[in-house]
N, C-alpha and C positions, 0 to 999 in steps of 0.2 A: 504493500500500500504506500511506501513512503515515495515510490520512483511515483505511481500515479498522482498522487495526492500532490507534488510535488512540481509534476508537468501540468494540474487541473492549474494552481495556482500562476507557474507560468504562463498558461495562457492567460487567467484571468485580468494578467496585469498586462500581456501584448495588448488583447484588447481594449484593456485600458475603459474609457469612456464614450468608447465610438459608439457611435447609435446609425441606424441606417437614413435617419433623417436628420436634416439641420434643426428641425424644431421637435417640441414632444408633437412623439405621435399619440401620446395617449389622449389629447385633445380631441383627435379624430372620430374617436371612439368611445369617449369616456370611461378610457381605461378599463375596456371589457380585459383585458389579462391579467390584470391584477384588481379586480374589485375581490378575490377572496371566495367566490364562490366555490360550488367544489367541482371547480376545471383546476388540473395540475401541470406540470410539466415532469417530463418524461426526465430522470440525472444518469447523468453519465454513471461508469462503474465508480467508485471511490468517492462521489462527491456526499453522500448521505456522508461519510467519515468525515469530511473533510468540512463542510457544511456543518455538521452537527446541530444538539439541541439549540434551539432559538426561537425565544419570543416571537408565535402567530405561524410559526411551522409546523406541519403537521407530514410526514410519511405513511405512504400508502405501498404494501407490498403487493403487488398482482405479479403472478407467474416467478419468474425473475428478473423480474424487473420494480427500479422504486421510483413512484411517484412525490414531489412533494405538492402539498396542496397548502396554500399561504393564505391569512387571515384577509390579505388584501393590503396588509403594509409592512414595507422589512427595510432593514437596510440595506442600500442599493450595492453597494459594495461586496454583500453578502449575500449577492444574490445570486442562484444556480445558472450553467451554461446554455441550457435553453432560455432562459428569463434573460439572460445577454443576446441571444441570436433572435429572435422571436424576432419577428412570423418566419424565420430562414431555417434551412438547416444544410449541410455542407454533403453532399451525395459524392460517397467516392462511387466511382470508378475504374477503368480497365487494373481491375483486384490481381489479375495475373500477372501483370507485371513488376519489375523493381521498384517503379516510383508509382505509388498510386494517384492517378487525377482528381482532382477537386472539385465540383460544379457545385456554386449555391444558389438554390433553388429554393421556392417556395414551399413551406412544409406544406403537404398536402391537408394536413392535420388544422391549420391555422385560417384556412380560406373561411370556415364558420363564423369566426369571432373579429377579425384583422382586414382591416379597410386597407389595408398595404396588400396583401395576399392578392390583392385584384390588381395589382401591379401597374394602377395610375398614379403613383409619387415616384419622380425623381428620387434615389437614392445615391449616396456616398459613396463615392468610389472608397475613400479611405477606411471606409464601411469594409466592403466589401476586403479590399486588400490586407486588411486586417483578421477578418475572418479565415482568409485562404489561413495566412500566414500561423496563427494560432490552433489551426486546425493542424496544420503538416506537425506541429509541434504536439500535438495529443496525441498523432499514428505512430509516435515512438514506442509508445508502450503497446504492448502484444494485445493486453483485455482490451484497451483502448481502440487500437485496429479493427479488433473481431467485433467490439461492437458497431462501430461508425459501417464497418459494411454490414452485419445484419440489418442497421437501421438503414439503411442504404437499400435492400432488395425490396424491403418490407415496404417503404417509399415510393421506389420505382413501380411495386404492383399497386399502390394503392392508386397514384397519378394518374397510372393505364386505367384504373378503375372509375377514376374522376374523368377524365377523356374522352371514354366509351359512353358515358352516361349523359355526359353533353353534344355527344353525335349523335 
């Protein structure tokens, strides 16, 4: 846990404070992703560690995988790596080779709730370049790898599934 928990934090701090917009989005929306209800965000492997107990946190275990579901106010600083990417999330592929590709795309998950998900705002490059960047820096670690591509398949069928349904 200490290499991951380690590289979560590294990224946390590449990405820093970037946001995919110059202004809050949560204006847009009035902060449908964080009013607290019980919609969560999906954490990476080690972040529940790394994260820990905190004021208006709450984890939810399904399968293997852990959800946290927030009161609707945290410190921003202290907030999990999807509540940093949101409405995005970082789709490797060609998985067979040496370096794996990056593409970030709209979480297919996020089009219900995120006025951005419809992909009329202008977004940050520095946004974006940041996200690659913090991401190549997670696929160091092996749990880390295996999950960003499960999440990756599980994505890619759901998108298909979004596509078919609007043809």
């Amino acid at each position: 846990m200490a290499k991951t928990g380690s590289l979560l934090e590294q990224a946390y701090q590449l990405l820093g404070s970037a946001t995919p917009l110059p202004v809050d989005c949560g204006e847009l929306c009035n902060r449908r992703c964080c009013r607290g209800e019980e919609v969560g965000m999906l954490l990476l492997p080690g972040e529940e560690e790394l994260l820990g107990s905190q004021p208006g946190f709450r984890y939810v275990h399904e399968d293997e995988e852990t959800i946290l579901v927030c009161s609707g106010t945290c410190e921003r600083q202290k907030r999990p790596w999807a509540c940093r990417i949101f409405p995005f999330f970082t789709l490797i592929t060609a998985r067979e080779s040496a370096s794996a590709a990056i593409s970030i795309i709209y979480d297919p998950r996020a089009y219900p709730i995120c006025p951005l998900a419809a992909g009329n705002y202008p977004q940050r490059g520095i946004f974006r370049y940041l996200l690659r960047r913090s991401t190549r820096l997670l696929l160091r670690d092996r749990q880390l790898q295996a999950w960003f591509e499960q999440q990756s398949l599980l994505l890619e069928a759901l998108e298909d599934i979004r596509i078919n349904l609007l043809t």
